[in-house]
SEKEKOL-376726 format. One record per atom (N, C-alpha, C, O): x, y, z. Coordinates in steps of 0.2 Angstrom, whole numbers, plus 5000, padded with zeros to 4 digits. Layout:
BEGIN
XYZ ...
END
This chain:
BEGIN
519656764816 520056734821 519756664823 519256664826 520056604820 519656544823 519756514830 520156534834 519356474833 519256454842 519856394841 520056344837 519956424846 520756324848 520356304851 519956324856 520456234848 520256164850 520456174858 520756214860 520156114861 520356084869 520656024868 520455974864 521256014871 521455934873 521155904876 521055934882 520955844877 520555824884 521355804888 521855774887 521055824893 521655834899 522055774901 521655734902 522555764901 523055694902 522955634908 523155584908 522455664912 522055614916 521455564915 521155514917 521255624910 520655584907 520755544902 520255514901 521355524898 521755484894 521855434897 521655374894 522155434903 522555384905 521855364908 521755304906 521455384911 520755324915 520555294906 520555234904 520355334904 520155294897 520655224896 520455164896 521155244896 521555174893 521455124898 521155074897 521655144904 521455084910 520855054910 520854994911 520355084909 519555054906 519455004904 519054954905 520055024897 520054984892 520254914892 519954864889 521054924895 521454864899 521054814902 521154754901 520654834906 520254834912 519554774907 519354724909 519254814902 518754794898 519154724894 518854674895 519654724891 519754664887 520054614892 520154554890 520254624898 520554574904 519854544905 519854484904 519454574907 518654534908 518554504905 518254454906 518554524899 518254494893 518754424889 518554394884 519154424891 519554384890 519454334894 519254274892 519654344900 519254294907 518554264905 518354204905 518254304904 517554274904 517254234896 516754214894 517754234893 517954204885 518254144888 517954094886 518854134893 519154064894 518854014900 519153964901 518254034904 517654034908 517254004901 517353944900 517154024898 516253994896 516653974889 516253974885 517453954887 517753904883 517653824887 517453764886 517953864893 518353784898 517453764900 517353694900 517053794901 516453774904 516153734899 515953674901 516053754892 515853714886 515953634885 515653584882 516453654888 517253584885 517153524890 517153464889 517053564897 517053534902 516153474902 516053414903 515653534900 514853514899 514953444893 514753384894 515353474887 515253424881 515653364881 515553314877 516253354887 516553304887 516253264892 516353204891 515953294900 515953254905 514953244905 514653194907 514753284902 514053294904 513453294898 512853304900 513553284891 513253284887 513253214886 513553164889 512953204879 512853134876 513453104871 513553054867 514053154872 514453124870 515253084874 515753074873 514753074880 515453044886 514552974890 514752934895 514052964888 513452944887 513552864883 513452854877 513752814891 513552744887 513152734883 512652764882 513452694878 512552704871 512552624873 511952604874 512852584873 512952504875 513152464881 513652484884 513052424882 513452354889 513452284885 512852264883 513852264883 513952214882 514252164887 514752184891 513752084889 514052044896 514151974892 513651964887 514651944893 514851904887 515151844893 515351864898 515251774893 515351714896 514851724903 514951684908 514451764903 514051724912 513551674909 513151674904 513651634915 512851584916 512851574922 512351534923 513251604928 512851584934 512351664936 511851654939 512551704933 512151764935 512051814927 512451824923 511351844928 511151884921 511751924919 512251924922 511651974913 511952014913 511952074917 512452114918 511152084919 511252144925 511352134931 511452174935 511452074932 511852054939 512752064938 513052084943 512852054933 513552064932 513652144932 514152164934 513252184929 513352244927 513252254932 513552314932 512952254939 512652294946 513152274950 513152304956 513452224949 514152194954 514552234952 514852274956 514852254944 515252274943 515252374946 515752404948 514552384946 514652434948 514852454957 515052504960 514552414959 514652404966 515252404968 515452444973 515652354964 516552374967 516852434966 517152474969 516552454958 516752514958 516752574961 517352594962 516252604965 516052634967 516352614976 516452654980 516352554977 516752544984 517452564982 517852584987 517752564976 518252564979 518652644980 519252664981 517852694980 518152764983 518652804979 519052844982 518652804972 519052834968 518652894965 518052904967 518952934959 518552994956 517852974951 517353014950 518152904950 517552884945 516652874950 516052874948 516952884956 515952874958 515852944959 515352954963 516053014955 515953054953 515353054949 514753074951 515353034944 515053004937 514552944939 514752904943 513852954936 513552894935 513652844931 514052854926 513352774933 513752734928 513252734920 513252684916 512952784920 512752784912 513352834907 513252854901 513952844912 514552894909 515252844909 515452804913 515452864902 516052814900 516552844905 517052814905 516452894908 516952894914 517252864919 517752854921 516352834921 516452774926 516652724924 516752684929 516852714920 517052624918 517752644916 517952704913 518052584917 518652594912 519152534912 519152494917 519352524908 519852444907 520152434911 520752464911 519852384916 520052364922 520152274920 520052244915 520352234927 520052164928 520252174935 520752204938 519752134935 519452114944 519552044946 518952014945 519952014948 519951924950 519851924957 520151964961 519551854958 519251824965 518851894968 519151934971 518151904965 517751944967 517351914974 516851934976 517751854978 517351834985 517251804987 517451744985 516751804994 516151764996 515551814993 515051804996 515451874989 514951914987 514851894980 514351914978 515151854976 514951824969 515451754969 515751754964 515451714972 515951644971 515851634967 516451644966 515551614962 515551584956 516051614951 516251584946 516151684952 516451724947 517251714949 517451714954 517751714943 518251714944 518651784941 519051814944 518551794936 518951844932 518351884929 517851864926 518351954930 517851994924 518552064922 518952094925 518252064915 518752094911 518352144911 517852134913 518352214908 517952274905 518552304902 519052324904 518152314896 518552354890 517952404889 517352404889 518452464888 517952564886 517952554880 518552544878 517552564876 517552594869 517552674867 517052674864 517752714867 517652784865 517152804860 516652834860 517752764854 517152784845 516452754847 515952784846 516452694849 515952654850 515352664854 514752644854 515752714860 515152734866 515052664869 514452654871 515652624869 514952554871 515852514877 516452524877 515252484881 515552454887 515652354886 515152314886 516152334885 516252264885 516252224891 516752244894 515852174894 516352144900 515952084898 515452064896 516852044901 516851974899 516851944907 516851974912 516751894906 516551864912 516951804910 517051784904 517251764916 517551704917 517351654923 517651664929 516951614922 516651574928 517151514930 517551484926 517051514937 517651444939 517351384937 516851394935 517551324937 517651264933 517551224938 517851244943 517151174937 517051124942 517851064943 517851014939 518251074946 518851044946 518750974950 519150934948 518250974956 518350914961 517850944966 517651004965 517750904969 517250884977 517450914982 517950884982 517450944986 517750954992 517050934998 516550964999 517250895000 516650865006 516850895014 517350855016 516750935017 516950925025 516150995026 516051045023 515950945033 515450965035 514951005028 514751065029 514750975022 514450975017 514950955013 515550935014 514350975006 515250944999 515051034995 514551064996 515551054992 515751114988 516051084981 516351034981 515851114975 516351104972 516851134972 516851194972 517451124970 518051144971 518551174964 518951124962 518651234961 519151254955 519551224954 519651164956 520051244951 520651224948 521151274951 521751274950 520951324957 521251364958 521251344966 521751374968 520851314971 520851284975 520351334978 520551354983 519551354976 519151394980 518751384980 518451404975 518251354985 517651314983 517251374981 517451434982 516551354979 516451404975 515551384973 515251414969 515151314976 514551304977 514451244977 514751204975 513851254983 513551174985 513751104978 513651114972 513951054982 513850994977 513450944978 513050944983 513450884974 512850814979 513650804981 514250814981 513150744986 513750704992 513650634988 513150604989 514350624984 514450564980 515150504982 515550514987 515150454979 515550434981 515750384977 515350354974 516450374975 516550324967 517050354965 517450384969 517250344959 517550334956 517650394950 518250414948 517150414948 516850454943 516950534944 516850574939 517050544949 517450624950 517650624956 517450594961 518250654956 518750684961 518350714967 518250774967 518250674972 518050694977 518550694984 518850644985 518550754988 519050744995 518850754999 518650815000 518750705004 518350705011 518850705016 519250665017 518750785020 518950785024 518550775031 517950785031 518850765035 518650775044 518950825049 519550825052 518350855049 518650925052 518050945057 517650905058 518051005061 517651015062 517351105062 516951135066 517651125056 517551205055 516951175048 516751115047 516751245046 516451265043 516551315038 516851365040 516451305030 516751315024 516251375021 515751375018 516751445021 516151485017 516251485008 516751485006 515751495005 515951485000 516551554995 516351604994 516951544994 517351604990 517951584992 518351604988 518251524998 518751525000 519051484999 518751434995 519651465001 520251435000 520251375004 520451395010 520151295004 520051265011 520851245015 521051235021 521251255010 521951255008 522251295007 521951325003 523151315009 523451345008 523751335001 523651284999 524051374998 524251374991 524951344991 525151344985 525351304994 525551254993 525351174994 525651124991 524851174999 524551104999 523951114996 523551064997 523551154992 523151154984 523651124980 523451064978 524451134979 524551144973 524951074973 525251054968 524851024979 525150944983 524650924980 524750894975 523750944983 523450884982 523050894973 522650844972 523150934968 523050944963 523650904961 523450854958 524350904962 525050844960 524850784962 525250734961 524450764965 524150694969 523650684964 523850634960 523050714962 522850714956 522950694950 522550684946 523550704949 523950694943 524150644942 524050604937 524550644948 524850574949 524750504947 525050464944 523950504952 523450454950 523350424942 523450374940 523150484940 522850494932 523550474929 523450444923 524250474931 524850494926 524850384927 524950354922 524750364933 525050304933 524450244933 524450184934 524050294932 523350234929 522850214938 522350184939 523150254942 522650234947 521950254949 521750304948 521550214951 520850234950 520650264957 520750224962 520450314959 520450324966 519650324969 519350384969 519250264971 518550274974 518350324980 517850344982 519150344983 519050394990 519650434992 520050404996 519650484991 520450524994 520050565000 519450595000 520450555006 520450585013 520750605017 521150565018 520750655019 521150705024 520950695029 520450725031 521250645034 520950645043 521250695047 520950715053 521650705045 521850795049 522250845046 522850845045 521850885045 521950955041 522950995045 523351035042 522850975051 523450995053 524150965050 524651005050 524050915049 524750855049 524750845041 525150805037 524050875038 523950865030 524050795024 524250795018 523950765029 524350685024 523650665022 523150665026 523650645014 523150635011 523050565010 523550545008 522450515010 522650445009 522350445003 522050495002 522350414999 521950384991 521950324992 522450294994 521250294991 520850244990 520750224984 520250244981 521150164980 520950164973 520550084974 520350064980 520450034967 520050004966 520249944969 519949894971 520949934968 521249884970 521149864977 521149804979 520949914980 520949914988 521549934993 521649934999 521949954987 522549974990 522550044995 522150094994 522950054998 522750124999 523450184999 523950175003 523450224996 524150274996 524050334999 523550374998 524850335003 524750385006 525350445004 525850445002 524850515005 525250555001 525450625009 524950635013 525950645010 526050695016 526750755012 526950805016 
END
């Protein structure tokens, strides 16, 4: 007479499979945990999200890490995800352009930044403002093509460059506009004009900034007025 087997009893079945449910749910979780965490380390945090270069290309009024610590600096003000990241990480940087950086770098007019990925490497071009004219009131500045003075000049007088003396009694910081953007864009057409009709001008002057009438003194002795 042989012995009958045992079933194991219908409860103890069912906790086993839930176990089991229960075993590959965890283990799946913790497979998609330490995928995403990998992913996350080797893109944001490893040496392959890791400036390998900086390239700084058109400055001459300031080094290339003066450019690169300016640029960091706005970055970082301007309070976005990238001050997350240090700036030795291609995350911080990213192809931007930044114009009229101030009275904190007047000299600078335009900076470009291109990211490279394949390359690991960071480009910024630099564009300095252009000595366009003189501006004299209480000191001399020289003055852009864009109308913003932008660093001390000598106090000259002739023929030989575009100088405009005004009479004022304010004071001029550098980064700014001494004019609005349609009487910049009057007395650059005065400048033209001059040049266009052969006239020599030894002295253009603003005696009030309010009423904005510009006089030109050419060689003739003549004097023209512009309003």
């Amino acid at each position: 007479m042989s012995a009958r087997t045992k079933s194991p009893p219908l409860l103890d079945i069912e906790r086993k499979k839930l176990l089991w449910r229960r075993f590959k749910i965890v283990s799946w979780i913790t497979s998609v945990i330490a995928i995403v965490g990998f992913t996350v380390y080797a893109v944001f945090f490893s040496s392959l999200s890791k400036v390998k270069s900086i390239d700084v290309n058109g400055n001459e009024s300031l080094s290339g890490d003066e450019v690169t610590s300016a640029l960091e600096e706005i970055i970082r003000g301007n309070g976005n995800f990238r001050d997350f990241f240090g700036s030795d990480s291609l995350f911080f940087w990213g192809n931007v352009e930044i114009q009229d950086l101030g009275a904190s770098y007047p000299k600078i007019y335009r900076i470009a930044v291109n990211r490279d990925w394949l390359k690991r490497r960071i480009s910024i071009s630099v564009e300095e403002r252009e000595k366009f004219a003189i501006w004299c009131e209480n000191g001399c500045y020289w003055l852009d093509d864009h109308g913003v003075v932008f660093s001390e000049a000598p106090i000259v007088d002739g023929s030989l460059l575009k100088v405009v003396n005004v009479n004022s009694d304010r004071f001029l910081n550098l980064g700014t506009r001494p004019l609005g953007g349609k009487e910049t864009e009057n007395l650059y057409k005065i400048f033209a004009f001059l040049k266009d009709y052969g006239f020599v001008a030894t002295r253009i002057e603003i005696e009030n900034l309010e009423f904005k009438e510009i006089v030109a003194k050419v060689q003739s002795g003549q004097k023209i007025y512009f309003s």
